[in-house]
N, C-alpha and C positions, 0 to 999 in steps of 0.2 A: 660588532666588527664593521669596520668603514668601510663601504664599496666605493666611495669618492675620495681623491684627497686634490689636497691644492697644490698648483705647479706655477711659480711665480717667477718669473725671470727677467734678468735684466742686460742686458749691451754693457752698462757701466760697472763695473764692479765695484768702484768706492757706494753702491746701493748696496752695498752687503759687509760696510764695517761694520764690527759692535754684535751684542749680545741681545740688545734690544733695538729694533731699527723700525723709524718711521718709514713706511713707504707712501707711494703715494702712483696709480695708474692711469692714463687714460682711458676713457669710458670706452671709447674705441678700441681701444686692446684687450678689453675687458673680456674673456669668454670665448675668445679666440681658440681652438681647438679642443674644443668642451662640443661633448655629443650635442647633439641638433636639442632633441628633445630637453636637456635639462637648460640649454641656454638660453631655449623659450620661457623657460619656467624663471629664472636668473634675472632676465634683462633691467627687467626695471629696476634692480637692486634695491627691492626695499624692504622695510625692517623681518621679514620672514625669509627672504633670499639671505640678508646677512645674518641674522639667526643660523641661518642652515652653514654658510659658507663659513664662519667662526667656530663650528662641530669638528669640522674638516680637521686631519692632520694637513701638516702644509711644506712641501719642500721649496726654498728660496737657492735659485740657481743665477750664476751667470748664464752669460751665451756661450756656449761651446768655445775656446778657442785652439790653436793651433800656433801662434806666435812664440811659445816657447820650445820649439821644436819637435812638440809630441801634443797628443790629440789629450785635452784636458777642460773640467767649468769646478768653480766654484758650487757646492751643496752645502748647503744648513737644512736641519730639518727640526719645523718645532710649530708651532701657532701662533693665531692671528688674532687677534680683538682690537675697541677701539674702533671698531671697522666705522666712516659716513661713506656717503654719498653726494657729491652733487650734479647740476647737468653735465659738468664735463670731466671729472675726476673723481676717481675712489681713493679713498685714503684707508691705510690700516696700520695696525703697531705688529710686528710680528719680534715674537719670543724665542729665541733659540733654546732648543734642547740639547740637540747634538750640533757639532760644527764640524765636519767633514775636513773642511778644507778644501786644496786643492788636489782632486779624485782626475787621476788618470787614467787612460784608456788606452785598449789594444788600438782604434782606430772608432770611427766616429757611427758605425754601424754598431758595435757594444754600447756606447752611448743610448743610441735609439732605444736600442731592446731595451734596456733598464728600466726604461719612462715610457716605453711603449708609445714612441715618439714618432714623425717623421725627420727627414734630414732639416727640411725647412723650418720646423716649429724652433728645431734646437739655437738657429740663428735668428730667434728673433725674440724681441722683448714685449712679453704677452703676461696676461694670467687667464688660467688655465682653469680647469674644474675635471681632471683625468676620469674616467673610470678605470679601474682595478683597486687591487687592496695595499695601501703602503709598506705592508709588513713582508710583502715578496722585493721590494726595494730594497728594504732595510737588510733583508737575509744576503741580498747578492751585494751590496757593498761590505758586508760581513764578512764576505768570505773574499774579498779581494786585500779586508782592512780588519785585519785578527783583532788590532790596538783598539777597534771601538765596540767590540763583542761584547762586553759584560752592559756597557748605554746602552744599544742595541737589544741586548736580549730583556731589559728594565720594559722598552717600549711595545717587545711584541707579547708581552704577559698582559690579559685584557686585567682591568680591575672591574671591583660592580656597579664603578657610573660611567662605564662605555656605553656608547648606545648605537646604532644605526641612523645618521643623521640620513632625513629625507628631502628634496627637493620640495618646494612650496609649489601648488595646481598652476597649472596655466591660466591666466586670467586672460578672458576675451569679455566684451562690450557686445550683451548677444540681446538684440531689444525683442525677437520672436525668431519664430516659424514661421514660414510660406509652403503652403503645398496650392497654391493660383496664382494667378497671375492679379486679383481683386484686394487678398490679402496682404500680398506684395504693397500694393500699392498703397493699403491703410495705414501699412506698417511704416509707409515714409512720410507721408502724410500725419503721423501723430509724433514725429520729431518737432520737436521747437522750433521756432523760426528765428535764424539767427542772421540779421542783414550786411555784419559785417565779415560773414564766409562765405564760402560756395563750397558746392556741392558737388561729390564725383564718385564713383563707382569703380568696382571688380569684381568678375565673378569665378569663383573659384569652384569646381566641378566637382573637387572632394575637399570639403572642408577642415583635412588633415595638411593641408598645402601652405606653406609658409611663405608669409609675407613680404618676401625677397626678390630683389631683382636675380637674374639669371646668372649673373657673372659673382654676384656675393654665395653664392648658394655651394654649401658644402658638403661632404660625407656625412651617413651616420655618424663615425666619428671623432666629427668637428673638424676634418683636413677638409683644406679649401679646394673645390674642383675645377674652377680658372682662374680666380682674382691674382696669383704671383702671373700668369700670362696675358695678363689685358691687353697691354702693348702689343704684344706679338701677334696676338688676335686678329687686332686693327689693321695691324699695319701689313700681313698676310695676305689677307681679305683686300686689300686695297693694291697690292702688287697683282695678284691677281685679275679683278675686276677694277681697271682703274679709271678704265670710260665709266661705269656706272655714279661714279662719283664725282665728275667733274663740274654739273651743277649745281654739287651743294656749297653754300658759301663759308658757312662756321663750323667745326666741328662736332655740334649738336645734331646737325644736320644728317652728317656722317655716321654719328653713333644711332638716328632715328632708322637710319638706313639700312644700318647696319640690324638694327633689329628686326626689323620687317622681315628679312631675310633670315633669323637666326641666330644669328651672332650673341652670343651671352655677354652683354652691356650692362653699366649699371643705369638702366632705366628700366620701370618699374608701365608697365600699360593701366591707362585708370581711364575710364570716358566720361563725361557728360550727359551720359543718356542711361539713366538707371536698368530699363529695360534690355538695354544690349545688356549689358551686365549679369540681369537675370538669364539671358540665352546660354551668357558663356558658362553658366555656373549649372547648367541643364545638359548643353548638347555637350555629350562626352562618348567614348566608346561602351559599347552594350555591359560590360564588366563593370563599367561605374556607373548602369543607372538606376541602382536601387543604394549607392552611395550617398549620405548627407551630401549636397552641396551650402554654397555658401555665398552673400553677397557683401561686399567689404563696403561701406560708406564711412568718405573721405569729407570731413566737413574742414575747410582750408582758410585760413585766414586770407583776406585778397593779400596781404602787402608778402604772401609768400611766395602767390603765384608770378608767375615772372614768363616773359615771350621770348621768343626762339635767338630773338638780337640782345638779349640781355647779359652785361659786359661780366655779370656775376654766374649765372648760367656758362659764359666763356670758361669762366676759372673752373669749374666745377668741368665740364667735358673736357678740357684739354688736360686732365688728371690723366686720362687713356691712354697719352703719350708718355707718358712720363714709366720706365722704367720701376722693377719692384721694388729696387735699389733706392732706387730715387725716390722715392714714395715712401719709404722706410726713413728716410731723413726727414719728412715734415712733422717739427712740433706745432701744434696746433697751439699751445699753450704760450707761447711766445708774443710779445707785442707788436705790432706793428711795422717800427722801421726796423726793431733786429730781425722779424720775421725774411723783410724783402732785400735786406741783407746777405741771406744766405745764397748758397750754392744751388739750392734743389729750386728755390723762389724763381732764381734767375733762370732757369731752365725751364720753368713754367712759364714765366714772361714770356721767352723766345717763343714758345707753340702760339700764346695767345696773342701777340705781336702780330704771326703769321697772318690771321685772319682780321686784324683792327690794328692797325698801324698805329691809332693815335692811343693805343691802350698803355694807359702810365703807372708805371711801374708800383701802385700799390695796392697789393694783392690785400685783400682781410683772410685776416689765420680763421678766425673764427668764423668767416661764412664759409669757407672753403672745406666745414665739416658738418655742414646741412644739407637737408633735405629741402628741397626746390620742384616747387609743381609750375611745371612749363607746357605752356600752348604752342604747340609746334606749326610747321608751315603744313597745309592740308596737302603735299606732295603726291599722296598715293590713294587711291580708292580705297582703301581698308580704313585710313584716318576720316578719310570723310566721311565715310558712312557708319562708322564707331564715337562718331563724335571723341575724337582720341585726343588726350592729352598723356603726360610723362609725369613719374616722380622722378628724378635727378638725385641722385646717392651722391653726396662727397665722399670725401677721404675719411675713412671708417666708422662712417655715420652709421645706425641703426635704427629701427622704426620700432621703437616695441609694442603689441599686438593690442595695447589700450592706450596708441598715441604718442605725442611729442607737441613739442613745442611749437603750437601754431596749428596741430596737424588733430584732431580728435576724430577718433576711430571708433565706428558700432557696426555691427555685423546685423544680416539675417539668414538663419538656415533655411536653405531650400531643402525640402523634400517633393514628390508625385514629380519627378521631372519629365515624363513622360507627357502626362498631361497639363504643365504650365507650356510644353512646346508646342501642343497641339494649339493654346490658346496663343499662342505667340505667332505663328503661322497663319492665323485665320485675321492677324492685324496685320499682317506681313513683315516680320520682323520672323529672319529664316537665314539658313546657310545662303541664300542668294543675295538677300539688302545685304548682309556681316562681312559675308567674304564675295564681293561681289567682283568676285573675277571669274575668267568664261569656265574653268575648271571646276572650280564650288559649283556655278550656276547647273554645269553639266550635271554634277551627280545629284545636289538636288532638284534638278527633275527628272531625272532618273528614278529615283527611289519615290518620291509622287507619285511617277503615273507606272509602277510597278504593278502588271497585274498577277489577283494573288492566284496561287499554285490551284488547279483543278483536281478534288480530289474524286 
């Protein structure tokens, strides 16, 4: 019995004539409200993810509409094979078993509950990886649609080659263990020398922490917990505080600022300084410090990285402005001049105008869905002394946990974090050099010259 099934949806409905339909996804939409943990497992889509995903039952839906005066989507429900992959599209064949039709609703909350959806998911065109079991689906459109009871009751009889389709392991790029700061060192030290990347770091304090910026970062499961509010975020935070931002001149700038502070952006903290890296993946609250941590090394191609005035880095942050709405109309897949054509294009031009006047109107679809490692202006004493640079998220770009294009990812596990920070302290590398503002400084020396308890 399947505890996963596939929820495939689309905006168009001519994607759901026929009996047998070619579909075809953006990678980006690809595992969108799919649990955290199986979409890590997922991302790379390769041939043991589509193994697992082609197990699947699979319902093929429209988007929820409303235009014909009562709350209604399109449902098929049948399988997928055929399934590839490439960097930017999935493709599949899917086979109907049942075809529903057009399944009407009390109102758009019955909806939800059926699919165990939110409102947001149902207006948008994704595919899915649900958990629950499809056979509580199939009961509750049964009983609203008597006429498909005898299909329905064929599919919830298990026969004896059902099986429990499983998710494939997490794959990570893990080259050792550190429990020193000596070992640490051997460990980077016996990577390859490669002279046309550089080199960058994160360190993560429990090594269960995924590789996301703040603002991509979701529920258990798989509802997004800011990315439909970016905009609003920004532009809050900037009503508010509007002196604080008057010196920055791009909106990269803005969103560096914005983080510093807080603000869940899609920028990603990575430094140049392997050691800070080790600190961050050490100094944690007393609860995680007998937790695995973790250090990320970022090996980057130079022609990815890019500086704070770069007109492609422009396109990419002034995405923050842009509306959910609006951000929901870019196909990436599109060419060139029909891209800067459209409506959403030109709405982007206008923010990125804003700040570079001479900026000409043509946008690449395709960079506009990468990942960009940016040197930022050293504005604030946390960058400087982090040796801080940014990953840059476009528009539903993803980073999967062994890499991307240009981008080659290996880990090291920290464990003894107690004692790589003692050695890290005695080089001076401490909550005072990391967070060298007079508040850090305070408490660690505070906690320093703490003398201990007389018993």
């Amino acid at each position: 019995m399947s505890e996963n099934f596939n929820y495939i949806s689309f905006g168009n409905r001519d994607y759901l004539d026929g009996d047998e339909i070619d579909l075809t996804m953006s990678r980006g939409r690809m595992f969108e409200y799919t649990p955290t943990d199986i979409e890590k497992r997922l991302e790379g889509v390769g041939s043991t993810a589509i193994d697992f995903l082609e197990k699947l039952p699979t319902f093929l839906c429209s988007e929820i509409s409303k235009d014909l005066g009562f709350v209604s989507m399109l449902i098929k429900y049948g399988h997928i094979g055929q399934t590839q992959a490439d960097r930017k599209e999935v493709s599949t064949r899917f086979k109907v078993v049942i075809d529903f039709g057009e399944v009407k609703f009390d109102s758009v909350e019955e909806a939800k509950e059926l699919f165990g959806a939110d409102g947001f998911q149902l207006y948008r065109t994704h595919w899915a990886v649900r958990s629950g079991d499809f056979r509580d689906i199939l009961r509750k459109i049964a009983q609203a649609y008597p006429e498909f009871h005898g299909a329905i009751e064929q599919q919830l009889t298990p026969d004896e080659t059902t099986v429990v389709a499983e998710p494939p392991v997490r794959e990570k790029n893990i080259i050792g263990v550190a429990d020193s700061v000596e070992i640490f060192l051997g460990l980077l030290h016996g990577l390859p020398v490669n002279t046309s990347m550089e080199n960058f770091y994160r360190g993560h304090e429990d090594a269960s922490f995924e590789l996301t910026p703040s603002l991509l970062r979701k529920w258990p499961d798989g509802a997004w917990k800011y990315m439909p509010n970016e905009d609003r975020l920004c532009k809050e935070l900037l009503i508010a505080h509007y002196d604080e931002f008057q010196g920055d001149q791009y909106c990269f700038d803005r969103l560096v600022r914005m983080q510093h502070y807080g603000l869940p952006t899609r920028l990603l903290d990575i430094s140049g300084n392997p050691l800070m890296a080790l600190f961050f993946a050490c100094y944690c609250r007393e609860d995680l410090m007998n937790s695995d941590g973790e250090v990320i090394i970022f090996r980057i191609e130079r022609e990815k990285i890019k500086y704070y005035d770069s007109d492609t880095v422009s396109c990419l942050s002034n995405l923050s402005n842009l509306t959910n709405s609006q951000k929901s109309e870019i196909n990436l897949g599109m060419e060139l001049i029909q891209f800067n054509n459209e409506d959403v294009a030109h709405k982007l031009l206008h923010h990125i105008k804003s700040e570079k006047s001479y900026f000409e109107g043509r946008i690449q679809p395709d960079d506009l869905g990468s990942i960009l490692c940016v040197k930022a202006k050293r504005t604030n004493s946390r960058i400087k002394s982090q040796s801080g640079a940014f990953l840059l998220f476009g528009h539903e770009a993803i980073l999967p946990e062994v890499g991307t294009d240009g981008i080659e990812i290996a880990r090291i596990g920290i464990t003894n974090k107690k004692h790589i920070l003692a050695q890290l302290d005695s080089i001076n590398i401490n909550a005072t050099t990391v967070y060298p503002s007079i508040d850090q400084t305070t408490v660690h020396l505070r906690d320093r010259y703490l003398q201990p308890q007389s018993t």
